[in-house]
C-alpha positions in Angstrom: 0.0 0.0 0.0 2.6 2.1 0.9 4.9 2.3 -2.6 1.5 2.6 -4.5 1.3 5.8 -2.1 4.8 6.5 -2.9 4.0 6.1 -6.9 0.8 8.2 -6.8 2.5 11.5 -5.5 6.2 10.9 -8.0 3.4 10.7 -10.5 1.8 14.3 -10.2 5.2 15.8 -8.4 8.2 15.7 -6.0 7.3 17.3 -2.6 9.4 19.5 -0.7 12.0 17.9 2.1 10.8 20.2 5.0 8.4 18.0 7.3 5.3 20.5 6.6 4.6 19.2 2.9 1.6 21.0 1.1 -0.8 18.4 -0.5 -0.4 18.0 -4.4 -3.1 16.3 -6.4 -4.0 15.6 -9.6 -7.1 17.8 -10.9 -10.2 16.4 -9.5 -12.5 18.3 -11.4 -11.2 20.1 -14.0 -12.8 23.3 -15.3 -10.6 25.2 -16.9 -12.2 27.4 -19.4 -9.3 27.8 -21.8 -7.3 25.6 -24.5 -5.4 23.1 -22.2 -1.9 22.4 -23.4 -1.7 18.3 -22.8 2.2 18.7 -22.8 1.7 20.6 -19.5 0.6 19.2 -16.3 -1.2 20.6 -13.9 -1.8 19.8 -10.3 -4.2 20.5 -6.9 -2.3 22.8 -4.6 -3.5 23.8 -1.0 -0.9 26.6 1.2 -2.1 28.7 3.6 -1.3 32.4 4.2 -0.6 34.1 7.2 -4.3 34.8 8.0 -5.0 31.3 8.3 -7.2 31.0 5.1 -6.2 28.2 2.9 -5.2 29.1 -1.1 -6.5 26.7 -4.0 -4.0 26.7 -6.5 -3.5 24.6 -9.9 0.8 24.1 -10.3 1.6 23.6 -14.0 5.2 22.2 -14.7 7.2 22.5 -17.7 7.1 19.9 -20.6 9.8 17.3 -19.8 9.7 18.5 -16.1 12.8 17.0 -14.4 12.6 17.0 -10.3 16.2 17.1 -10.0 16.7 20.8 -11.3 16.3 24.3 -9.9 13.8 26.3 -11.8 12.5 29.8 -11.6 8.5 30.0 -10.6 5.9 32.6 -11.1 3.1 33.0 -9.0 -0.2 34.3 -10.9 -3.3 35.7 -9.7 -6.1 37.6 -11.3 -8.1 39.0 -12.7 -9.8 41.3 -9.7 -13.4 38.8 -9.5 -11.8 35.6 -11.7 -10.5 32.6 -10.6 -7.8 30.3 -11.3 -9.4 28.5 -14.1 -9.3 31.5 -16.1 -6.6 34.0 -17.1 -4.5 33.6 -14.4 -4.8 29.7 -15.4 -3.7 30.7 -19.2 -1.1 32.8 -17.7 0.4 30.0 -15.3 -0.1 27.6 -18.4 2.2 29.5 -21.1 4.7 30.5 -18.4 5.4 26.5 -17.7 5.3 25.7 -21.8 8.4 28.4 -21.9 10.1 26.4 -18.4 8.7 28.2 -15.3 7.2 26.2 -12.8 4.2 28.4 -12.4 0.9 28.3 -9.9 -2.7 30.3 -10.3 -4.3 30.8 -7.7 -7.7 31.8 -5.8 -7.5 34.5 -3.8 -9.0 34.3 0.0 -12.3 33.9 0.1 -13.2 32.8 -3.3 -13.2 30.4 -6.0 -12.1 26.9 -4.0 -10.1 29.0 -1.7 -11.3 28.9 1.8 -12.4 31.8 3.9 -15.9 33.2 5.6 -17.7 35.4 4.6 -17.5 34.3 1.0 -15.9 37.3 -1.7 -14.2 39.2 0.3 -11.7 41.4 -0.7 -8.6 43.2 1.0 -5.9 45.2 0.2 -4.0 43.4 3.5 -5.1 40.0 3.4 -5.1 39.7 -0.7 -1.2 41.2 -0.9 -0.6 38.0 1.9 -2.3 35.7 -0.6 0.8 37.0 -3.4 3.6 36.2 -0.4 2.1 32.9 0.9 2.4 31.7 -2.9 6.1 33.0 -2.6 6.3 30.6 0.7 4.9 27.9 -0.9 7.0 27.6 -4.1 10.1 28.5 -2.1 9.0 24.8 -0.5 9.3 22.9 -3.2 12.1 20.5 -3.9 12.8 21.7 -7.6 12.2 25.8 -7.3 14.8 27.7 -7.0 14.1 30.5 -4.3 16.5 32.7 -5.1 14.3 33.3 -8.3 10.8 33.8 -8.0 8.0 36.2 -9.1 4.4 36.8 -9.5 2.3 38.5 -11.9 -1.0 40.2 -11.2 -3.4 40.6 -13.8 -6.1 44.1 -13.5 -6.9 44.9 -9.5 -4.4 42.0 -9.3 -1.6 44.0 -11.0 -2.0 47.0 -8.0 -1.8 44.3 -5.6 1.2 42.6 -7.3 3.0 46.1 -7.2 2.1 46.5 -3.2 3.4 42.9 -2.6 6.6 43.8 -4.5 7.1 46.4 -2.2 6.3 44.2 0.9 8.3 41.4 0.4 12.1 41.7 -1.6 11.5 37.6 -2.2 9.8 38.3 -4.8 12.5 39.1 -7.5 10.6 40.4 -10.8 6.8 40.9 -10.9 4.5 42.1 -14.1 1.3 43.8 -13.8 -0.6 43.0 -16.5 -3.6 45.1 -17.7 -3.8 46.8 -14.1 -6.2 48.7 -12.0 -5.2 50.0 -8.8 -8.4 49.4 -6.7 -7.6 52.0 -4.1 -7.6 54.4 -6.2 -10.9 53.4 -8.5 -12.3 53.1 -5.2 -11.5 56.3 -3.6 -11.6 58.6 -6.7 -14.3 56.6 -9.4 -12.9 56.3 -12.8 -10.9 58.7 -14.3 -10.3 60.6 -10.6 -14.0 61.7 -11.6 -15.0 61.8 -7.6 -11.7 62.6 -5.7 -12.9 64.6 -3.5 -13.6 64.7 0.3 -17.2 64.8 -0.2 -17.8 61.9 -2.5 -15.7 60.0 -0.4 -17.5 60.8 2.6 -20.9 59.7 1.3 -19.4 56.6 0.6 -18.2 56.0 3.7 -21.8 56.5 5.4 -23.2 54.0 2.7 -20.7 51.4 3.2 -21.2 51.6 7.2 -25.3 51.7 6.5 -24.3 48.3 4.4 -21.9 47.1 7.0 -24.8 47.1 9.8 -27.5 45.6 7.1 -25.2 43.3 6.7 -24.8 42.3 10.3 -28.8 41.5 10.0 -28.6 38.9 7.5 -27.4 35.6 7.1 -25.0 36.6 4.4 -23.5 39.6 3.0 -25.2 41.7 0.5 -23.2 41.6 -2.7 -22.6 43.6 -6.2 -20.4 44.3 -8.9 -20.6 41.3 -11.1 -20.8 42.1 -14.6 -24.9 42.2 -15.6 -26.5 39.4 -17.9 -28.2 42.2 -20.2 -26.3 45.4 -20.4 -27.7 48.8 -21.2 -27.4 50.4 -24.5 -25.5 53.3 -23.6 -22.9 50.9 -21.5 -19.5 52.1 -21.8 -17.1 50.4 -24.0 -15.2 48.7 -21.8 -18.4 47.4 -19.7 -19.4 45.6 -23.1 -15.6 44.1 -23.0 -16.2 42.7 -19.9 -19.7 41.4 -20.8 -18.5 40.1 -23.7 -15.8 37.9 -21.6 -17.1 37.2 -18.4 -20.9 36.4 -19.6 -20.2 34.0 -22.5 -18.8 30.7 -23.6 -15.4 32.7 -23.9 -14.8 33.2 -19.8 -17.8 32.5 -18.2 -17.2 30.3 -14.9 -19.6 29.8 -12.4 -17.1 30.1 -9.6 -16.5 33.7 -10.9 -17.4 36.9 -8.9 -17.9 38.9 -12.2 -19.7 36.5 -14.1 -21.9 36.0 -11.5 -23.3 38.6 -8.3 -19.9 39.5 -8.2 -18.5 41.1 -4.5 -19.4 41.5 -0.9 -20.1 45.1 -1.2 -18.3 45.9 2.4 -15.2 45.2 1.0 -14.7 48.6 -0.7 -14.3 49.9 3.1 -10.5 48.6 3.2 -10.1 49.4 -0.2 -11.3 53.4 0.0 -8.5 53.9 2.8 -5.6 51.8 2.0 -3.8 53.0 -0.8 -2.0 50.5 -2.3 0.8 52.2 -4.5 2.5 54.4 -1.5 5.6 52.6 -1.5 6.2 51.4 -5.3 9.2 54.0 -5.5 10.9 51.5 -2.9 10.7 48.6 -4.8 14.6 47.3 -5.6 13.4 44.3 -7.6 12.3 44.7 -11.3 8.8 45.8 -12.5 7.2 45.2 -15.8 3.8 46.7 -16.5 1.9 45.9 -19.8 -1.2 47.7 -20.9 -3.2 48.0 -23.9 -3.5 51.4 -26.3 -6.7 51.3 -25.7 -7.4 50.2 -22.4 -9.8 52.5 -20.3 -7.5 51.2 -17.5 -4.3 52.3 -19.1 -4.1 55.7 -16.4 -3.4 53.1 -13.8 -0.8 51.7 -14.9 1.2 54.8 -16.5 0.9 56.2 -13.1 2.2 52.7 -11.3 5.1 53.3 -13.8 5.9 57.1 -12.9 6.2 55.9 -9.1 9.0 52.9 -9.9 12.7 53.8 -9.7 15.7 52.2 -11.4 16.6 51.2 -14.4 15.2 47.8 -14.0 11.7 48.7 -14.4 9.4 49.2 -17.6 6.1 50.0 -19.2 5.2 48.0 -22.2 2.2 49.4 -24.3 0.4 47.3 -26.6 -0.7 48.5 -29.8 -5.0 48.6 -30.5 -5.1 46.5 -27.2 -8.1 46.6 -24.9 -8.3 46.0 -21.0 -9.9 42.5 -21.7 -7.6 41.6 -24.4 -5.0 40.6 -22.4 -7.0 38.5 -20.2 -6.9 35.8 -22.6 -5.8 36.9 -26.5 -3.1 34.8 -26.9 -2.2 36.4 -30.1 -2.0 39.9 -28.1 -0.5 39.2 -24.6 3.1 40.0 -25.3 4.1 36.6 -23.3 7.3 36.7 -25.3 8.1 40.0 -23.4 7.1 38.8 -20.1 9.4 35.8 -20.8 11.8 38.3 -21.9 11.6 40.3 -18.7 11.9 36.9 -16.5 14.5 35.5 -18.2 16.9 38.7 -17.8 15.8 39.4 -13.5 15.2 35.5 -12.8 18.0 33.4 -14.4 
């Protein structure tokens, strides 16, 4: 019983040497909802942040994955409302067919990821989630943790850049198509309510929610992307429809293709800023962003806060915001290997 134990986990991957060995399995239910490369593996990952809240991840390895190297690993989370089996999943995926060991993952409180109240976000305990998939890679037998980093796709990338800044372990990290939610959050879109008195109004209707919510048996929540949109939707509302509401990204474990967030969460989000320290980040940046991309502010800004000459912004031409969720023929992936190569190897 015992060596068919033994065979079942060499199968899927070699575990770490230290005596607190996260669980690896084999995909259970698989339901990823892009092209699956059969040349890459994938496994079940469970770690656990510093919170206590337990992190469902899917590891891919590279093609002709040998346990008795070193390799660099990326961690990849996002987008802000997605789960692993989407773009973050792609991401991970493409990274390991060019020889990263590479894990997406849920963030706290959603997807398989444990954590109660269900979607909950947090600028503190969602920049954790980025360094406890540092701990967990830096585990592993064949990852070398001298050369790790993450990548944070949208409200993933702002995080990404705030983890950076938190933890120097992480080497090199790309935000990809970001929002910074802080800022969304406390200003609306395009800075359109920065000002004292917007926020302040906000603040009295999120502590209104916050005591309706202590009435009910579950959170109230909003945000997800609507099943029939209004004509005069902006642009990039429609982009988003057009992902996270059909065959292309739908996934039912998805905040924005379904009721999307606990409203409450915005609380943390409208006082935390999440870019105050980017200009001390010694490690390299990369951050990507379409021409076109109503996000694009967020990222240029990131960009003007980063120092040194190992940090760069990476435009791409007629992209949208959703276009590099999961346009293959877009994402600039031979960039982002590019950039890992030089700051990882």
């Amino acid at each position: 019983m015992r060596s068919r134990l033994l065979i079942f986990l060499a199968a899927c991957f070699m575990l770490p040497t230290n005596a607190h060995q996260p669980a690896m399995n084999s995909i259970a239910q698989d339901t990823r909802i892009f092209q699956i490369d059969p040349a890459i593996s994938a496994c079940d990952v469970r770690f656990t942040n510093r919170f206590g809240i337990e992190l469902a991840g899917h590891l891919y390895k590279p093609k002709d994955f040998d346990n008795t190297k070193k390799y660099a690993a990326i961690a990849v989370c996002g987008p802000f409302g997605a789960v692993k089996e989407q773009a973050s999943g792609l991401y991970a995926q493409e990274l390991a067919r060019r020889g990263y060991v590479a894990v997406a993952f849920d963030p706290s409180y959603t997807g398989e990821s444990s954590g109660k109240p269900r979607y909950v976000a947090s600028p503190d305990i969602n920049t954790d989630d980025f360094c406890a998939a540092v701990d967990f890679l830096s585990r592993l037998a064949y990852v070398d943790a001298e050369k790790i980093g993450i990548v944070g796709i949208c409200g993933w990338g702002g995080i990404a850049i705030n983890a950076a800044a938190a933890d120097p372990r992480i080497r090199a990290t790309v935000a990809s198509t970001m929002y910074d939610m802080h800022r969304v959050t406390a200003n609306g879109y395009f800075d359109g309510a920065d000002n004292a008195g917007a926020r302040d109004a906000m603040r009295k209707q999120l502590a209104a929610q916050r005591l309706k919510d202590a009435n009910l048996p579950e959170p109230q929540t909003a945000g997800g992307v609507p099943d029939v949109l209004p004509e005069e939707a902006p642009q990039f509302v429609k982009d988003y429809h057009a992902y996270y509401k059909t065959k292309r990204g739908y996934h039912p474990r998805s905040l924005n293709s379904n009721a999307g967030w606990n409203i409450t969460s915005s609380i943390s989000f409208l006082n935390t800023p999440l870019l105050a320290y980017a200009g001390e980040i010694h490690n390299a940046v990369l951050i990507i962003h379409g021409e076109k991309a109503h996000s694009r502010y967020f990222g240029e800004t990131a960009y003007s806060l980063l120092k040194g000459d190992n940090k760069k912004l990476l435009i791409v031409p007629g992209a949208s915001h959703t276009d590099l969720y999961d346009r293959t023929d877009i994402i600039p992936f031979d960039a982002i290997d590019s950039f890992f190569h030089t700051y990882l190897h």
